[in-house]
C-alpha positions in Angstrom: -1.5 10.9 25.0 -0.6 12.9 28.0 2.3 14.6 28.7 3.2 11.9 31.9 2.5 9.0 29.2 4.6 10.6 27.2 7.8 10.6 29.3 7.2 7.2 30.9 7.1 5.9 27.1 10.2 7.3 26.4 11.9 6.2 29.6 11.0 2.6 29.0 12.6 2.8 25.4 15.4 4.8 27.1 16.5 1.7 29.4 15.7 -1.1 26.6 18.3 0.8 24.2 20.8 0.5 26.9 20.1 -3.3 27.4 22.2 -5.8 25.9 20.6 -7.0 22.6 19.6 -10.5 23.4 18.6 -9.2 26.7 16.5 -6.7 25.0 14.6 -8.8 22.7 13.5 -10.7 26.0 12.3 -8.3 27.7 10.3 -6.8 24.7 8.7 -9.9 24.0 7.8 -11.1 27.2 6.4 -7.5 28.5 5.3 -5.8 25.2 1.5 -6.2 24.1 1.8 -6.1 20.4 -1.9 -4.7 19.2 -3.3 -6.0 15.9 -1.7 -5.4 12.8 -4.5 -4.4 9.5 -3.3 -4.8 6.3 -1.5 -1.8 5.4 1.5 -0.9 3.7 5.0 0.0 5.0 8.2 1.3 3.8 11.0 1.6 5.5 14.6 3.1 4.6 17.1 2.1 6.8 21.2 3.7 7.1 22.6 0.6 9.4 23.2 -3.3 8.6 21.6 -3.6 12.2 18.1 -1.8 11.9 17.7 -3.6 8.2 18.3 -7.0 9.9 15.7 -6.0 12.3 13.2 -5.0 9.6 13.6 -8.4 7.3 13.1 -10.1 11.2 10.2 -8.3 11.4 8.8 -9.0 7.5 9.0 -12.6 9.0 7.1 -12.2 12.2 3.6 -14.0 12.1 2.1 -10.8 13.8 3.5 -8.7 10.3 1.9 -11.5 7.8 -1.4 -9.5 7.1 1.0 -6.1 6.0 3.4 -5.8 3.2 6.8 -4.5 4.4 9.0 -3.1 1.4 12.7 -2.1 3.0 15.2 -0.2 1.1 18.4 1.4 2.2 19.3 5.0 2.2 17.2 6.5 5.4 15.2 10.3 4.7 16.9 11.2 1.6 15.8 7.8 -0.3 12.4 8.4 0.7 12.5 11.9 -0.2 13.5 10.5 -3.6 11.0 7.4 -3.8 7.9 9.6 -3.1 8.5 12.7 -5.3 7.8 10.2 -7.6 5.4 7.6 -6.3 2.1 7.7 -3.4 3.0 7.3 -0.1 1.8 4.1 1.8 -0.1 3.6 5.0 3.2 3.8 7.3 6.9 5.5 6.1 9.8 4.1 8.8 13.0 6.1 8.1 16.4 5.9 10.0 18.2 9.1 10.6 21.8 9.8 12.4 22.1 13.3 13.2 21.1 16.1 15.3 18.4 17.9 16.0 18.3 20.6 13.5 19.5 18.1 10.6 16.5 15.9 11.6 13.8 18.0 11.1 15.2 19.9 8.0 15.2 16.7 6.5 11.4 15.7 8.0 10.3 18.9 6.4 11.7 18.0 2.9 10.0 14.3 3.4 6.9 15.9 4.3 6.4 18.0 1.0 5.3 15.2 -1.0 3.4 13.0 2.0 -0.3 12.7 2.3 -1.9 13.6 5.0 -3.4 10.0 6.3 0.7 8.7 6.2 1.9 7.9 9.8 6.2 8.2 10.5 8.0 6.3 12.9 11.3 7.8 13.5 14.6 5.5 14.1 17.1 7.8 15.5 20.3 7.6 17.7 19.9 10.8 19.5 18.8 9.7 22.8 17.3 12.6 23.9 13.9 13.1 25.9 13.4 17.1 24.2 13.7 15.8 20.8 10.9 13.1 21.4 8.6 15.4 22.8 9.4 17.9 19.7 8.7 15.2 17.5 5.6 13.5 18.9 4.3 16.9 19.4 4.6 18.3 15.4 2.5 14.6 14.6 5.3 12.2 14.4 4.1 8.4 15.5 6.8 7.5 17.1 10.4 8.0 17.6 12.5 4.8 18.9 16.3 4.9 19.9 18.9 2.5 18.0 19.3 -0.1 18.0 15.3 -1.1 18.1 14.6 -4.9 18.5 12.3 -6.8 16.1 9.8 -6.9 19.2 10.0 -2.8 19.9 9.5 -2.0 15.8 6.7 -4.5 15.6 5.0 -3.1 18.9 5.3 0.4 17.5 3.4 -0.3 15.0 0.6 -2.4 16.3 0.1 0.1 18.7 -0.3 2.9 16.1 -3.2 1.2 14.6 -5.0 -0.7 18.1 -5.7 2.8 19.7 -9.7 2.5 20.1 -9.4 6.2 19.7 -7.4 6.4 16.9 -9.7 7.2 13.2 -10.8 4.1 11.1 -8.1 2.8 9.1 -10.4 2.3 6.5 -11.9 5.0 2.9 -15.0 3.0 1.6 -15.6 4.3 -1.6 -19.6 3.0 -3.1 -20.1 2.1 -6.8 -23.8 2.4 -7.6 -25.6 2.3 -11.3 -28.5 5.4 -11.1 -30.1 2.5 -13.8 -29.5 -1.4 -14.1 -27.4 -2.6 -16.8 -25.5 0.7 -16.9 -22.4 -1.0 -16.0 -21.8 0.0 -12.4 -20.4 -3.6 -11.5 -17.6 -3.3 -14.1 -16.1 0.1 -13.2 -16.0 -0.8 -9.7 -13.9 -4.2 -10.2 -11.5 -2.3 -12.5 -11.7 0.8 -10.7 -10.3 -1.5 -7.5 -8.0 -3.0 -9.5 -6.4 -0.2 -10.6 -6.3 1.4 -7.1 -4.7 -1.5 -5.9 -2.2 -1.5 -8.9 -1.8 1.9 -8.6 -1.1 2.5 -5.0 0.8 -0.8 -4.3 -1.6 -1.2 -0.9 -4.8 -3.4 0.4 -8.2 -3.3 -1.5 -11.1 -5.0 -0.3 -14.0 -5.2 -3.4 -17.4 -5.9 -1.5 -19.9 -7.9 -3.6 -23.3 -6.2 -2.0 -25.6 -7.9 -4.5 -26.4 -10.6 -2.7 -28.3 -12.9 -5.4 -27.0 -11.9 -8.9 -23.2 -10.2 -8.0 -20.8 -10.4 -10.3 -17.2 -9.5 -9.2 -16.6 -13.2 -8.7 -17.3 -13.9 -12.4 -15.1 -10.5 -13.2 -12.3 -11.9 -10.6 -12.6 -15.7 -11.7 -12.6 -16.5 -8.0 -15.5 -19.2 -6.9 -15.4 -18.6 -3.1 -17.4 -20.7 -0.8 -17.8 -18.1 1.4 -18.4 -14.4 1.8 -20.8 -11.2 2.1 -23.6 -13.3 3.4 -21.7 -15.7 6.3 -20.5 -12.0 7.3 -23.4 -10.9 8.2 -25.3 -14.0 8.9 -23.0 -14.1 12.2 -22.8 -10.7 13.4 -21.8 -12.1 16.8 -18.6 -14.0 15.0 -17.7 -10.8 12.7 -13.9 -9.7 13.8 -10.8 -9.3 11.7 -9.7 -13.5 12.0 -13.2 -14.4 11.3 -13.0 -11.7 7.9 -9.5 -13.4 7.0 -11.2 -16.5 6.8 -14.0 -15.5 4.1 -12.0 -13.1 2.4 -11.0 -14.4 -1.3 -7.4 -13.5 -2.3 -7.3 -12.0 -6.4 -4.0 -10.4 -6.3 -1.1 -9.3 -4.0 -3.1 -6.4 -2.9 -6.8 -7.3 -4.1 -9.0 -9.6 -2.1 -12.5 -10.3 -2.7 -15.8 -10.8 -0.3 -18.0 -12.4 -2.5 -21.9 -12.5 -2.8 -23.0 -16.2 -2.8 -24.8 -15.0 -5.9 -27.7 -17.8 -6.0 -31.2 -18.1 -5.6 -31.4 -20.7 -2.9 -33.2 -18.4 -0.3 -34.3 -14.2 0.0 -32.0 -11.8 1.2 -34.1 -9.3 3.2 -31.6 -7.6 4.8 -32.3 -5.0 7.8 -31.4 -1.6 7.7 -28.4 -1.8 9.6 -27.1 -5.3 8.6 -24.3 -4.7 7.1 -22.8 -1.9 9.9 -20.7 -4.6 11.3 -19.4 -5.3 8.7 -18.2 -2.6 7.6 -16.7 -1.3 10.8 -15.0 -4.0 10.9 -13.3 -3.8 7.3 -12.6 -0.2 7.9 -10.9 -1.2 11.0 -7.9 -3.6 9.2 -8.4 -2.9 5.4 -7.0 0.8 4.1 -9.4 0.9 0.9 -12.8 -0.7 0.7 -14.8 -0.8 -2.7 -18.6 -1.5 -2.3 -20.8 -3.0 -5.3 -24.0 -1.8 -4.6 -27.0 -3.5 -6.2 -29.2 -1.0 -8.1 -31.7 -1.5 -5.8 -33.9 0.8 -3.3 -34.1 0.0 0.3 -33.2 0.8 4.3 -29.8 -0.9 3.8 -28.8 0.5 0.6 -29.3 4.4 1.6 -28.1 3.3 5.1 -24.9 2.4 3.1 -24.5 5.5 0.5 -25.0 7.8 3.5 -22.1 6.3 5.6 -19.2 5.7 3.2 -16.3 8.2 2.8 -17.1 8.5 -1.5 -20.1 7.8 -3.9 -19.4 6.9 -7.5 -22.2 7.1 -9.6 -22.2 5.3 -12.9 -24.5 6.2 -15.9 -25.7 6.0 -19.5 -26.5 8.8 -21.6 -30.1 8.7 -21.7 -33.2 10.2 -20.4 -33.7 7.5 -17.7 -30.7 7.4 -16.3 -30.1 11.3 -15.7 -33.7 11.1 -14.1 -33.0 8.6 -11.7 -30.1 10.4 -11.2 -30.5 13.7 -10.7 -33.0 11.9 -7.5 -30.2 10.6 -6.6 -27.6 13.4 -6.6 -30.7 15.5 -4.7 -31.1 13.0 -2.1 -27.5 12.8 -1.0 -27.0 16.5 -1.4 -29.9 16.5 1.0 -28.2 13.6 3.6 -25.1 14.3 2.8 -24.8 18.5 2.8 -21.0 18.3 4.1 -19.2 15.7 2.1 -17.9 15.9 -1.2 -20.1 15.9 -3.9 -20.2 12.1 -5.8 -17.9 11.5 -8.9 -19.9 10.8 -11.9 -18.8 8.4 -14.2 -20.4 8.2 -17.9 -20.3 4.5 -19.6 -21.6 3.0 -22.4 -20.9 6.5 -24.4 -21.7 6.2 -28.2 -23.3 3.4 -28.9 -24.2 3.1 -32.8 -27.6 4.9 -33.7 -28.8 5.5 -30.0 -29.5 8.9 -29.1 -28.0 10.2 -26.6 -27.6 13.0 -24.2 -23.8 14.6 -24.7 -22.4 13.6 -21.1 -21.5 17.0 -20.6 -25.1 18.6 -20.8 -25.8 14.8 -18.3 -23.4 16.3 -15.8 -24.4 20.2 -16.4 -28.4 18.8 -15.2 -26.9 17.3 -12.1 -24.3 20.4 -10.8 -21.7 17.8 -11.4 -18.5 17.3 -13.4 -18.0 14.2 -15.2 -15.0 11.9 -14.0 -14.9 10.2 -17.3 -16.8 9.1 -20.2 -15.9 5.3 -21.5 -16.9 4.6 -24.7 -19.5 1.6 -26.3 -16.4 -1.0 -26.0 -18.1 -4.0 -26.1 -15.8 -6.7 -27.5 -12.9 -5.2 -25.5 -15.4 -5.7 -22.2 -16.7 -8.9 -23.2 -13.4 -10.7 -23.7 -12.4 -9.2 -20.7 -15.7 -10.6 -18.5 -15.2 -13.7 -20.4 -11.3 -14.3 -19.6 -12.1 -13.1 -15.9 -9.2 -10.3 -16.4 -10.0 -6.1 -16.1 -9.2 -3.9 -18.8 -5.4 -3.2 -17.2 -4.8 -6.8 -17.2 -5.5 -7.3 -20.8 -3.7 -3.6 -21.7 -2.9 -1.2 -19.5 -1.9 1.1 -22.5 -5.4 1.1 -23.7 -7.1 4.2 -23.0 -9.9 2.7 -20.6 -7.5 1.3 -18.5 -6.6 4.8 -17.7 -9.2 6.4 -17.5 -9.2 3.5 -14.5 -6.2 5.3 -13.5 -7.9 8.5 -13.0 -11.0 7.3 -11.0 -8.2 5.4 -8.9 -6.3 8.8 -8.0 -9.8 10.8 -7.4 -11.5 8.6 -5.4 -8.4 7.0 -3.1 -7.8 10.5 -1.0 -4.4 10.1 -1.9 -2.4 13.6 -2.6 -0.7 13.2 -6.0 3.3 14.1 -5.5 3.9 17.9 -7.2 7.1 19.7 -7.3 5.1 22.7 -7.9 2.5 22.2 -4.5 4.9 21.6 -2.0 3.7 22.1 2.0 5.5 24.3 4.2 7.1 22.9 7.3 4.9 21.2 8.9 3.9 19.3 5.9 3.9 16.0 6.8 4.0 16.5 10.4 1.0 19.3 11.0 -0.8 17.1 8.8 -0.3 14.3 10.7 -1.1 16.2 13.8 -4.7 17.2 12.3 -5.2 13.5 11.5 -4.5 13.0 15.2 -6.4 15.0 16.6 
């Protein structure tokens, strides 16, 4: 945003602040486009009766019904004290009254236990043209004088995430088996699960196996649409189109479903399914990808453009073959990203030799994520009862190790009193996500 932008923004929220309130909410809702709003999650911390009236206004709006909007009272120092503790979300709103210097001491204490994908919007009553520039400059979304209208806090933040320029929204994160049966379907549905559990925000699970998926089974959702009306219609594929084959599970878990019949091929192209995912990184913050152990165009196509690979494995000789190909082969494509996480299942089962998983992950240059035992009657009551292993316990140890994989692969910073950022923090971080 240029600096010009930059000062004609600020003048326009300049003269709404100084317009009656009734008069204000007109002329924001008459003259404000209010870009699309993806289904992410926001917290906001409010100081005055007014702003939180604003914010459950907002909650309400039909333009706010795809995000979840958590409001608590207490402005920088309650978040300060919510996130030491707990992942930030997609979006933190906090209120402030104060000056200057005040401000951005308390900014730099909030910004010690943010991650660096976390955008701020900024409520203050300093009207002030410097301090907006200041803030907008060290990576702050936005800053909007109070008192803010339901119409300018809802704009703010459809414009944060409508900016063609602005990065994807979206982490995919790929589940593939290196060997069919090894399991590679059920640690993805509980690894979503527990990453929408765990981080309170909007997972996505993509069934990519087209004739034989599973996670409607695992999900006990029966879905008459899904992956293949997606990308069938290419020409139809936008975020209102996606809502309408999108299969809600949970609060924060929703489910695109294979049609998982034998009714016709699925010979997809190389690039069928870019569209689709382009468009799910666009509105949805975490997407999980089944992917079919299979060998195609589309499926390397796929495990070359997501953000992170988890592979899943026995301990045997086949699978840390057709493994260590596959480690090779995205070492090869992939020479810049991280390496994949490695995941171990099916450990110990009674009178199979096996390879210890730490020799498996040695032979690959990798370190393994987790090893989950031979578990059978827990996982087959669980596939059964259409429930994941947090659902039926989430003090058994699998469910977290589920934990874990959620925290590694998400992208999230866990919150450390030990690691803390330096001013900055938050806001240089945001400012190399910017940019």
């Amino acid at each position: 945003m240029s600096a010009k932008q930059d000062f004609n923004d600020m003048a326009g929220y300049l003269e709404a602040a100084s317009t009656p309130f009734e008069q204000q909410q007109t002329v924001n809702e008459e003259g404000m486009q209010i870009g699309a709003i993806p289904r992410i999650t926001v917290h906001a911390f409010c100081l005055s009766d007014a702003t939180m009236r604003i914010a459950e206004a907002a909650m309400e709006d039909r333009r706010m019904s795809k995000a979840h909007l958590k409001l608590d009272s207490g402005g920088i120092p309650a978040a300060i004290s919510t996130f030491e503790q707990a992942p930030t979300p997609n979006l933190i709103i906090v209120e402030t009254i104060g000056q200057r210097e005040e401000l951005l001491t308390n900014l730099d204490h909030l910004a010690e236990f943010c991650d660096a994908g976390t955008k701020v919007i900024v409520i203050g009553d300093v009207n002030d043209v410097t301090l907006y520039r200041e803030l907008i400059a060290r990576g702050v979304s936005e800053y909007l004088i109070a008192p803010v209208s339901v119409f300018q806090l809802i704009g703010s933040i459809g414009n944060l995430y409508s900016d063609p320029e602005a990065e994807p929204l979206g982490r995919t994160i790929a589940f593939f088996g290196v060997k069919g049966g090894c399991g590679s379907s059920t640690i993805a549905h509980n690894g979503a699960w527990s990453l929408a559990r765990s981080f309170q925000t909007e997972v996505v699970v993509t069934d990519l196996d087209l004739p034989f998926g599973t996670a409607g089974l695992d999900y006990n959702q029966d879905p008459l649409q899904g992956v293949f009306e997606a990308v069938s219609s290419p020409e139809r594929l936008d975020e209102t189109y996606l809502d309408r084959i999108l299969s809600k599970c949970s609060d924060h878990l929703s489910l695109l479903a294979a049609p998982a019949t034998l009714e016709r091929t699925y010979d997809q192209s190389e690039k069928a399914f870019e569209p689709l995912l382009e468009t799910m990184k666009s509105s949805v913050p975490l997407v999980v990808l089944d992917v079919p152990h299979v060998w195609n165009a589309w499926v390397k196509e796929t495990l070359l453009s997501v953000d992170e690979i988890v592979l899943v494995a026995e301990p045997d000789l086949a699978n840390l073959r057709n493994a260590k190909n596959t480690v090779d082969m995205l070492k090869q494509l992939r020479p810049n990203d991280r390496p994949p996480h490695l995941i171990m299942n099916k450990v110990n089962v009674p009178k199979r030799p096996e390879i210890k998983p730490e020799e498996f992950a040695s032979a690959l240059g990798l370190q393994v994520q987790a090893s989950i035992p031979f578990e059978p009657q827990l996982f087959g009551t669980a596939a059964n009862n259409g429930q994941m292993i947090g659902e039926m316990d989430n003090k058994h140890a699998i469910a977290q190790m589920f934990e874990d994989l959620a925290q590694s692969v998400s992208g999230k910073a866990q919150p450390s009193k030990s690691s803390r950022s330096s001013l900055g923090g938050l806001l240089s971080k945001l400012k190399r996500k910017a940019g």
